[in-house]
C-alpha positions in Angstrom: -14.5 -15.2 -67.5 -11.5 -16.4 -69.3 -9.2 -14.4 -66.6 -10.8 -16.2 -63.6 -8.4 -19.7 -63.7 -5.3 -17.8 -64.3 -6.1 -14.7 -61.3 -6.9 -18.2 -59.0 -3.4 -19.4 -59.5 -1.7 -16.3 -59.0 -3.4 -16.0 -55.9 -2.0 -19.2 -54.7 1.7 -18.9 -56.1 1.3 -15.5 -54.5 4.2 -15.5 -51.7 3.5 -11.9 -50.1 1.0 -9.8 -49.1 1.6 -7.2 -50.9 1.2 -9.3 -53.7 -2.3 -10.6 -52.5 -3.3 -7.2 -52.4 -2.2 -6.3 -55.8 -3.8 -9.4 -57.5 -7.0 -7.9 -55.1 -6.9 -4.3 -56.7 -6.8 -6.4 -60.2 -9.9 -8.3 -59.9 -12.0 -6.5 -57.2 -10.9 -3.0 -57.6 -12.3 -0.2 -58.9 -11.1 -1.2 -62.1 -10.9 -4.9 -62.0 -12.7 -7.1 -64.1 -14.4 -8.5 -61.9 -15.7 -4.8 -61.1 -16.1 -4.2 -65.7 -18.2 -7.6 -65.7 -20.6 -6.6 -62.7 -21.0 -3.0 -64.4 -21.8 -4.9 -67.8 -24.9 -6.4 -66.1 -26.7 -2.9 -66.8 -26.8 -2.8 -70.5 -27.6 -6.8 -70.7 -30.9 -7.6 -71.7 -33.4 -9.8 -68.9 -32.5 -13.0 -70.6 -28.9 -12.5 -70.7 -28.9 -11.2 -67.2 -30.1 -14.6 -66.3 -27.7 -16.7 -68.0 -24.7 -14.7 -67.3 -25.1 -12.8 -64.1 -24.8 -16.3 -61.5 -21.5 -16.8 -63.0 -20.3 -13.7 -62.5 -21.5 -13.4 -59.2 -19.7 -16.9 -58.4 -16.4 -15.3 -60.2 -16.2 -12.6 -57.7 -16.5 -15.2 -54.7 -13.9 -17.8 -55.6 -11.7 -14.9 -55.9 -12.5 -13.2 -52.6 -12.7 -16.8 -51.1 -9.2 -17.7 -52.4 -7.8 -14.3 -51.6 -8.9 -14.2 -47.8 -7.2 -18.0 -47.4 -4.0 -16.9 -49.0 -3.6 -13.9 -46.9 -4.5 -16.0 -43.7 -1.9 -18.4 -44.8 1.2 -15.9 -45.4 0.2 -14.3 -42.0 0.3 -17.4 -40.0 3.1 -18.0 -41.9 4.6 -14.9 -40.8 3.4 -15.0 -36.9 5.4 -18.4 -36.9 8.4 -17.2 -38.1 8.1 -14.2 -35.4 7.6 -16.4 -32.7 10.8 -18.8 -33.7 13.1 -15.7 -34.1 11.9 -14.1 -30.6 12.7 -17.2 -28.7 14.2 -16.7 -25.1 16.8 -18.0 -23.8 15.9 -19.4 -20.6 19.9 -20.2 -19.6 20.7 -16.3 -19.9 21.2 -14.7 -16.8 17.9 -12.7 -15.3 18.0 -9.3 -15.4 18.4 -6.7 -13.0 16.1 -6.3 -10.2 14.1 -3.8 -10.6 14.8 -0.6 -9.0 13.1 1.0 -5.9 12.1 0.1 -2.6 9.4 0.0 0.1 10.7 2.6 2.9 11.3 1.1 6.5 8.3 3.4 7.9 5.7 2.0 5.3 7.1 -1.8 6.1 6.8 -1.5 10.0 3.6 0.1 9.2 2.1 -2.9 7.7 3.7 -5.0 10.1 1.5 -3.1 12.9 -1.6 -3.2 11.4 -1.2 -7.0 10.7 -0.2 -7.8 14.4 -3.0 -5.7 15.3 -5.6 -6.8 12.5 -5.6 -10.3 13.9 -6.0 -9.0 17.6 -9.5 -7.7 16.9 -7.9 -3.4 15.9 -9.4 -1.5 13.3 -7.3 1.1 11.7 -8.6 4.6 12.9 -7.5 7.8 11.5 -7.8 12.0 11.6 -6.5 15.0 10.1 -2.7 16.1 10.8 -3.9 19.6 10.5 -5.4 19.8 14.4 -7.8 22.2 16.2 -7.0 22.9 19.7 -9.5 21.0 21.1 -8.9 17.6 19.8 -5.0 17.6 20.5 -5.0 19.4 23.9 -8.7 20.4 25.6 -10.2 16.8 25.4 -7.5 15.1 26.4 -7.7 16.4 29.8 -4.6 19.3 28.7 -7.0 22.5 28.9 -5.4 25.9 28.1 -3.3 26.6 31.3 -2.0 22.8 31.6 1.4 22.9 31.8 1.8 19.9 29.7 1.2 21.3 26.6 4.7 23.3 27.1 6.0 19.6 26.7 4.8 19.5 22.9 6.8 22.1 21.3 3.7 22.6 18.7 3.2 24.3 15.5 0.6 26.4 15.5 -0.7 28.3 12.2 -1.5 32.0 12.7 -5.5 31.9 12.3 -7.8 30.1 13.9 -11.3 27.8 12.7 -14.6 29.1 12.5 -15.1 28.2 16.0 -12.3 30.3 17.3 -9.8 27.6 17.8 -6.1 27.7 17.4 -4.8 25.4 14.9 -1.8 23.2 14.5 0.2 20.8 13.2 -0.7 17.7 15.8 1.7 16.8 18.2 0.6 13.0 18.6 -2.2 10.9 16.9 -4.3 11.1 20.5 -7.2 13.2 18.8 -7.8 9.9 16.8 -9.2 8.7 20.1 -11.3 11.1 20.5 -12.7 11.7 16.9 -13.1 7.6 17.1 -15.2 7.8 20.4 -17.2 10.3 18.9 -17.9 8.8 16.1 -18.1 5.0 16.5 -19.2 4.9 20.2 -18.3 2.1 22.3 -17.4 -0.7 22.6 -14.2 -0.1 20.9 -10.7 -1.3 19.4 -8.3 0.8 17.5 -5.3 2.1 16.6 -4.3 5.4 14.7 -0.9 5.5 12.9 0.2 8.4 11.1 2.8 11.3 10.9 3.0 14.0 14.1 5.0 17.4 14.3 7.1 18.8 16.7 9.4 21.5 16.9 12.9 19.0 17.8 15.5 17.5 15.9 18.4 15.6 16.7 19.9 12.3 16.3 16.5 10.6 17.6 13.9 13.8 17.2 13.2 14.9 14.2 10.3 17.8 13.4 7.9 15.3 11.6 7.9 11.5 13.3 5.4 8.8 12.7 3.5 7.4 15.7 1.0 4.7 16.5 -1.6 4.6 19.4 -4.1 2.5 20.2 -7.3 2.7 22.4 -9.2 0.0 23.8 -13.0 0.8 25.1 -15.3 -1.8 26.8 -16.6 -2.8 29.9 -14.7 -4.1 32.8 -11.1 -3.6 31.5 -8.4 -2.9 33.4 -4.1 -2.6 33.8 -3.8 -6.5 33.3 -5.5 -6.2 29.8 -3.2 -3.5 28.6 -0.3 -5.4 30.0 -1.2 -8.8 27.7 -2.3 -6.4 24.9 1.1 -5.0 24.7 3.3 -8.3 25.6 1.0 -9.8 22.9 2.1 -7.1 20.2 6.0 -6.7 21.4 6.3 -10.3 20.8 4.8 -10.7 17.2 6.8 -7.7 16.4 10.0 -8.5 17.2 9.4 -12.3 16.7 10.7 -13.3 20.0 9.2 -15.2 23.0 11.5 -14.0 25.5 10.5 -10.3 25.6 10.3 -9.0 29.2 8.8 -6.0 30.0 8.8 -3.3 32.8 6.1 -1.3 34.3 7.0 2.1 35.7 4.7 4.8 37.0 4.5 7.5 34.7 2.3 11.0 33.8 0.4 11.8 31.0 -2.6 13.6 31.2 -4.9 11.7 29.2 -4.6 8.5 31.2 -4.6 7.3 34.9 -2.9 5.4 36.3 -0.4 6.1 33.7 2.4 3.6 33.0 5.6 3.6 31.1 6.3 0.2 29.1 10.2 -0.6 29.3 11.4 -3.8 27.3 14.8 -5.9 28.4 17.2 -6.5 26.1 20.9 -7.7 25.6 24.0 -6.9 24.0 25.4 -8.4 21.2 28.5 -7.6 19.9 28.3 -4.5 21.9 24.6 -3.4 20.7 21.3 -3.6 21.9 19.2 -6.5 20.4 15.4 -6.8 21.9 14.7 -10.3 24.2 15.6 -11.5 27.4 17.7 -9.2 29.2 16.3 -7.0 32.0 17.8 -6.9 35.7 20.8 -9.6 34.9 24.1 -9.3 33.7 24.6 -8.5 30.2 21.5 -7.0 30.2 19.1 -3.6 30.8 16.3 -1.8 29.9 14.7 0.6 27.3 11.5 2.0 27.1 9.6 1.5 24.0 5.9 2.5 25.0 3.8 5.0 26.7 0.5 3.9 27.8 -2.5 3.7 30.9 -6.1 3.9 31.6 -7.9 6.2 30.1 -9.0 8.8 32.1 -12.5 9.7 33.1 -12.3 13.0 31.9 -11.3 12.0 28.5 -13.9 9.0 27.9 -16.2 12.3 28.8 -14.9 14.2 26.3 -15.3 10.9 23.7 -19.2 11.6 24.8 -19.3 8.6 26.8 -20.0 7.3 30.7 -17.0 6.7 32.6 -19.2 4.7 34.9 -20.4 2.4 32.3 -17.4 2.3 29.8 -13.4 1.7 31.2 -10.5 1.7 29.0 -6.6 1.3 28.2 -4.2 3.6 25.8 -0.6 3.2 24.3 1.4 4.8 21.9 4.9 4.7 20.6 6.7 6.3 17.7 7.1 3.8 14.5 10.6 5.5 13.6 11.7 4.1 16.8 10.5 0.8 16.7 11.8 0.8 13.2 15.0 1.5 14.3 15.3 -1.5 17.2 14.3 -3.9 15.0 16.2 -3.8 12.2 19.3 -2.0 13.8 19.3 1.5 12.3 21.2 4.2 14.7 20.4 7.6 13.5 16.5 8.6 13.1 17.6 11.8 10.2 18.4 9.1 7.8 15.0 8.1 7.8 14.3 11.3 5.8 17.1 12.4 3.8 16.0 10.6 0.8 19.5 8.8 0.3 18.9 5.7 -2.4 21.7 4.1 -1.0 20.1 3.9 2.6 17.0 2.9 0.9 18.6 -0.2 -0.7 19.9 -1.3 2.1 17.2 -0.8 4.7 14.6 -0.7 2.3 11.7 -3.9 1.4 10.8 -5.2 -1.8 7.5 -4.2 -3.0 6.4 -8.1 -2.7 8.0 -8.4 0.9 4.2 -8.5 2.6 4.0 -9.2 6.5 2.1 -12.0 7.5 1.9 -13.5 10.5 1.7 -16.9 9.4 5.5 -15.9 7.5 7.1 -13.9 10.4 5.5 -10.2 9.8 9.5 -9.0 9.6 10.2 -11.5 6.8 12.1 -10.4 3.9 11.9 -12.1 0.6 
């Protein structure tokens, strides 16, 4: 027992951990003496066993007690000098902003849903991959209509197990119709998404993103859609002076059919969204397609024109993107250059809100 006082105060003059460890492997190891006295217990006889055995057992814990405090110690020890040598220094300049950005399409995207959210619209959507009866036959464009020449569609070579052709859709209508089917009526909804067609210019390109929405309930008619619209156009472009036009159109899926100009004015020689309309300094653009829905088409939703009325709009996104925030050429939308994306591009924590102005930028 005579080694017991002198292992103790190596173990607390010990200033590493590697030294704790080796005084460790000295006493407890496999050929410590702490180890030699417990194996000596065998060959004792009952009596010395007795007498000698407590105070080897309390040998072995004052050493294990004193070596688990002195390793506890030199690692705190150690934590604290860590933690004083990784300091910051708060006055240093902060570093670069991180790199990336949330694309103008995603950003008005959110901004529609949120204008739309609080106006009672649930998101709707459908497949981009279309059969010829959701984007054409039930909404009122059967296979001779001449207005399906107007959609310059892509159609893939075979058809569904039905027999139908195929495609690419040309607008995010069939929403409407997969939404009626489905949900019934009443109903409030809009479908964004991507559509395809065959065109590309300054202001077509062959993959667009669009935004329709369809209102189904009793009693409804043109002056709802007119408010509906107003409403949206004004919490989008975060303006109370928006003025808008409407000018008897065609489209086959509604009736009366109506296309939604806005006024605007020119500042420094461009177009900027408020005001405007039949004064000087001012003019017109349309921005919307809409109408009521026609009979045949709440038919094809599997519901009673006679019971049920409703309204329908679209417009693309790319193009509302583009007013807004004063972009002039649709192709850059997609050509993937990071140096468009900086600048017309929103920070990932640039949420819209209407409470913040849904166009707000951090």
């Amino acid at each position: 027992m005579e080694q017991l006082e002198p292992t103790l105060a190596a173990i607390a003059g010990a200033d590493t951990i590697e030294a704790v460890e080796a005084l460790r492997v000295a006493a407890l190891g496999k050929q410590g003496w702490v180890s030699a006295l417990l194996k000596s217990l065998g060959a004792m006889s009952p009596e010395e066993r007795t007498s000698t055995g407590p105070r080897i057992h309390a040998a072995r814990e004052a050493v294990t007690a004193a070596l688990s405090e002195r390793r506890a110690s030199l690692e705190s020890a150690a934590l604290e000098a860590k933690l004083a040598a990784e300091t910051a220094d708060l006055s240093l300049p902060a570093p670069a902003a991180p790199r990336g950005s949330v694309h103008p399409v995603s950003q008005v995207m959110d901004e529609l849903a949120e204008i739309f959210a609080d106006m009672g619209f649930a998101v709707a959507t459908g497949p981009e991959i279309e059969d010829d009866w959701h984007n054409f036959t039930a909404l009122n464009m059967p296979e001779t209509h001449p207005a399906r020449a107007m959609h310059d569609t892509f159609y893939f070579p075979d058809k569904d197990a039905e027999g139908r052709s195929m495609l690419l859709r040309t607008h995010t209508s069939p929403v409407q119709i997969r939404a009626m089917l489905s949900q019934g009526a009443p109903l409030r909804v809009i479908a964004p998404g991507r559509v395809y067609r065959s065109d590309s210019d300054a202001t077509h390109t062959p993959m667009f993103h669009q935004i329709e929405g369809l209102v189904i309930d009793k009693g409804i008619h043109l002056g709802h859609l007119k408010w509906t619209l107003e409403t949206f156009l004004k919490a989008f472009f975060e303006r109370d002076d928006i003025v808008l036009r409407l000018r008897p159109s065609y489209f086959p899926f509604t009736e009366p059919s109506v296309e939604v100009d806005v006024g605007y004015t020119l500042v420094n020689g461009k177009r900027v969204v408020g005001g405007g309309g039949d004064v000087p300094g001012g003019g017109w653009m349309e921005v919307l397609g809409s109408g009521m829905v026609n009979r045949k088409v709440i038919e094809f939703g599997g519901l009673d024109p006679d019971e049920w009325q409703g309204f329908a709009f679209g417009t693309g996104v790319d193009r509302l993107a583009m007013l807004k925030y004063g972009m002039d050429d649709l192709r850059a939308f997609f050509d993937g250059d990071v140096r468009w994306l900086g600048h017309y591009g929103f920070g990932a924590l640039d949420v819209p809100t209407l409470s913040a102005g849904v166009g707000a930028r951090a």
